[in-house]
Structure formats: structure tokens, C-alpha cells
N, C-alpha and C positions, 0 to 999 in steps of 0.2 A: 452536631458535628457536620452535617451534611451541607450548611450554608457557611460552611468555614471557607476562609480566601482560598485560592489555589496553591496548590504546593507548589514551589519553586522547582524544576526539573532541568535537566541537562543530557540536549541528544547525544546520542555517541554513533561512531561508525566502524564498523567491522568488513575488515576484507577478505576477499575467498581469492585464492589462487588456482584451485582446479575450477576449471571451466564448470558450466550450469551445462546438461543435456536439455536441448528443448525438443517438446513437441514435433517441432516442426522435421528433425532429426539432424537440427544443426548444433552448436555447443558455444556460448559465452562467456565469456572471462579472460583474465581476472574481473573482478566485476567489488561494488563496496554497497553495502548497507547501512542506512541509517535506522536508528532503533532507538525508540524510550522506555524506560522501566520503572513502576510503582509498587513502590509495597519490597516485601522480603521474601528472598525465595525461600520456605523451611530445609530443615534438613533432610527430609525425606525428597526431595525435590516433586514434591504431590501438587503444590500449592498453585502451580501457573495457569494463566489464563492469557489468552491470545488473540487481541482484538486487530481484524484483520480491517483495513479501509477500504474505503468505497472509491468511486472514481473523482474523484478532485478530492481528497481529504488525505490525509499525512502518520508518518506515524506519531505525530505530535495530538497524541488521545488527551491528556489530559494535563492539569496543571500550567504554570506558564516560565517560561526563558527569562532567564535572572536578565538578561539586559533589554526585556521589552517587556513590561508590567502589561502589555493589553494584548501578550501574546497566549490568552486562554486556550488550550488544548476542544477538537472540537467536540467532544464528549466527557466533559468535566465535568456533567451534572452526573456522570454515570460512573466514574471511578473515582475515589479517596475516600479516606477516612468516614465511614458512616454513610457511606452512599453504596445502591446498588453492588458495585465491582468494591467492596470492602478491603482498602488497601492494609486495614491491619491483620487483614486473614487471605486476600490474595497477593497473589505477584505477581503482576499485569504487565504485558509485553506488547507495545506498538509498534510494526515496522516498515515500514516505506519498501515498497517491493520494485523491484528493478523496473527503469522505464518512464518511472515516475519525474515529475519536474521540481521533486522535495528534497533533492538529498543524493539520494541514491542512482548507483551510473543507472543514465539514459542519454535519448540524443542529443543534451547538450552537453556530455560528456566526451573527453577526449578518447577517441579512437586510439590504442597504442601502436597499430598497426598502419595509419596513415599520420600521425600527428593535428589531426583535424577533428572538428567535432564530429560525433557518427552520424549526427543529423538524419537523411533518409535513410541510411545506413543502421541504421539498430534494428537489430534483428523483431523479430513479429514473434511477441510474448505472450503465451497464453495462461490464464488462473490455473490448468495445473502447474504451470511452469514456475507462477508464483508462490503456489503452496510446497513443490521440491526448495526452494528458496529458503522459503522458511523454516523450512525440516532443517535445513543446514545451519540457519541462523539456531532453533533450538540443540540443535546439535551442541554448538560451539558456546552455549549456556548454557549446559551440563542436564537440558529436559529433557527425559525420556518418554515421557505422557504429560498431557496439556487436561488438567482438569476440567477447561474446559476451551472450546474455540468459539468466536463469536464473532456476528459483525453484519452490518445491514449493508440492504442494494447488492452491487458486488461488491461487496466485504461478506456478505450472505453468501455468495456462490463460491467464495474459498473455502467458507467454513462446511458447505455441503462436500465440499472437492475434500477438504481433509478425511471428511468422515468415510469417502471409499477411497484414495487413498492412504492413510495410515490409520486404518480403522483402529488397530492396535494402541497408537499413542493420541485418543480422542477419548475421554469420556464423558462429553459433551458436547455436542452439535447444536449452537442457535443459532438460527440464519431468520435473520428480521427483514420484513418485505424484500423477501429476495426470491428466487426461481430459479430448478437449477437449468435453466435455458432458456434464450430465447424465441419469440416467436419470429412468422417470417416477417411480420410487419413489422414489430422491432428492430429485427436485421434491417429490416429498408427503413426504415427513419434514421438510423445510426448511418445508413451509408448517405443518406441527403446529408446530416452533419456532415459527413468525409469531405464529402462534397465543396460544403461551403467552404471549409480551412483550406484544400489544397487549390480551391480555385480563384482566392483571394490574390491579386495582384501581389501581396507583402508575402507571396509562403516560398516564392524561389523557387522551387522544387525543392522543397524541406533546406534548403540551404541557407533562410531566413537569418540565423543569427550572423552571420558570414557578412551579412547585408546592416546588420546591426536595426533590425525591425523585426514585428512579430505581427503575422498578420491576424492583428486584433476585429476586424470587422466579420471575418471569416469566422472566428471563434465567438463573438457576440451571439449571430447568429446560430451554431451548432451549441450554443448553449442554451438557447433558445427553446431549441428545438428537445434537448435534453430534459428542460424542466416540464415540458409538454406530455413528453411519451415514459417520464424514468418511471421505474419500479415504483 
């Protein structure tokens, strides 16, 4: 069962009309979520599990998109049927958290307040601000506790953030090569990436797509530097 094709899957999106409180002690929304789901939720609603992504990856965990055969989910060796995440005994939930360039509002989404994309405008979202997100997304899927939450890199640092936020609805914390913080040096490699993106001739001042370019040479670079220093 384990080297069986991919199951055919279909993202969906959910929207919230109360704004998000953030961190920062500003508030966003309305705002929309993209999510995938595998497996069956039981009756008891016991059975879910919550694979949180890392930074370039989606909530498209697993399986592939009925109009693109080579759209493989990026962790499909890790959930379906007879794999690890046991789609006939869990009910595995992926979700694109705000900000993200997958789906879900971020800067290339329209601002309802100016008619324009939010571009440098989107507010400054932090993992806990992602993991309240997803308390709301399980909310509005009827889970009151996540059997378990999972998820590597920073997909690690939500699932540690769920565990002292909603310790209650967590009975399980895996967090693969992940930390729940940065060091300073990490801080500074991440801001030379900053660096590179906003200082690439294509980035506008985050007004880029307005320009109809994306300043690719900047992000070559800070990806660079990513695969260098990541967890």
C-alpha cells in the first residue's frame, strides 16, 4: 500500500470574517484559507492530525490535483494509505497560513481597503499568529484536539508554538529538525537574504507585481543563502 499512486485530492478555501489579532497588536481580515484534507474525520472527532509547512512548501502535503498528474503533494511519501500519517486511521489536515504565496491572502492579495494588492502593506505575521489561524481553521472543522501536530523546519516551530499555546487541544508535539528559536547568526543570514530581495532593482518597493516583474535575481540569491544556513 505504501508505493500506491497518489490519491487524487482537492484544495478548498475557507474564509474568516472576524479579523486575526496579531502579535504585533494590529488585527487582519477578513482574510481566506486554503486547506487539504486526507483520510476521515471519526466520530469522536479524536482522529486529526496537523501537518504544519515549512517556508516555501504549501498546504498541498499530499496526493496530487485531478488537472495536473505531476502535481505530487510535498510529503506523499509520509501520508496515505499504509504510509506513516495512515490515511485509513488518520485525518490529516494541510494548511497554507496567511501570507503565504499558495493560496491563502498575502501580498499578492487585494487589499479591501485600498483596492490594490497589499504588496509592502501586509501586515508582519508571526508563527504564533499562524498557529491562532489555525485554531480558527480547526475550529470551523469541528476539532477540538489534534491528535497530533507535526511538521519540520518552521513547520517544527508551529507545532512547538501549538504545544504552549493550546497545550489543551495537542496530544502530540513533533517538531523535526526544528528550534524553537533563532540564533543571532541566523537572524543575520536571514536579514542578508532581506537584503538581497528588497535590494534587487525588480522589487519596487514591494510594489513589484504593479510592475508586472518579480525580482527573481534577489530571491535566487536569498535562496541561496537559505539552503546554506536552514535548520
Amino acid at each position: 500500500m505504501a508505493d500506491a499512486e497518489p490519491t487524487s485530492v482537492e484544495p478548498r478555501r475557507m474564509r474568516f470574517e472576524a479579523p486575526l489579532p496579531l502579535s504585533s497588536g494590529a488585527a487582519f481580515g477578513p482574510y481566506e484559507l486554503v486547506y487539504e484534507t486526507y483520510g476521515t474525520l471519526n466520530a469522536a472527532r479524536s482522529n486529526a492530525v496537523l501537518v504544519c509547512h515549512a517556508l516555501n512548501a504549501s498546504h498541498h502535503v499530499a496526493g496530487v490535483h485531478a488537472d495536473d498528474p505531476r502535481s505530487t503533494g510535498w510529503w506523499d511519501n509520509m501520508v496515505g494509505p499504509g504510509k506513516p500519517l495512515d490515511t485509513r486511521r488518520f485525518f490529516v489536515v494541510g494548511g497554507n497560513n496567511p501570507g503565504s504565496g499558495f493560496g491563502s491572502t498575502g501580498p499578492m492579495s487585494i487589499n479591501p481597503a485600498t483596492g490594490r494588492r497589499y504588496g509592502p502593506d501586509f501586515p508582519v505575521i508571526t508563527v504564533e499568529d499562524w498557529v491562532h489561524a489555525q485554531a480558527r481553521l480547526a475550529d470551523a472543522l469541528g476539532i477540538e484536539r489534534f491528535a497530533a501536530v507535526m511538521g519540520g523546519s518552521l513547520g517544527g516551530m508551529q507545532a512547538l508554538a501549538w504545544s504552549v499555546l493550546y497545550p489543551q487541544r495537542v496530544a502530540h508535539c513533533i517538531a523535526i529538525a526544528s528550534t524553537p528559536k533563532l540564533s543571532a547568526q541566523n537572524i543575520a543570514f536571514n536579514e542578508v537574504a532581506r537584503r538581497a530581495i528588497i535590494t534587487d532593482p525588480e522589487f519596487h518597493g514591494g510594489r513589484f507585481y504593479e510592475h508586472g516583474v518579480v525580482p527573481r535575481r534577489g530571491l535566487q540569491v536569498a535562496r541561496m543563502i537559505g539552503h546554506i544556513t536552514c535548520l
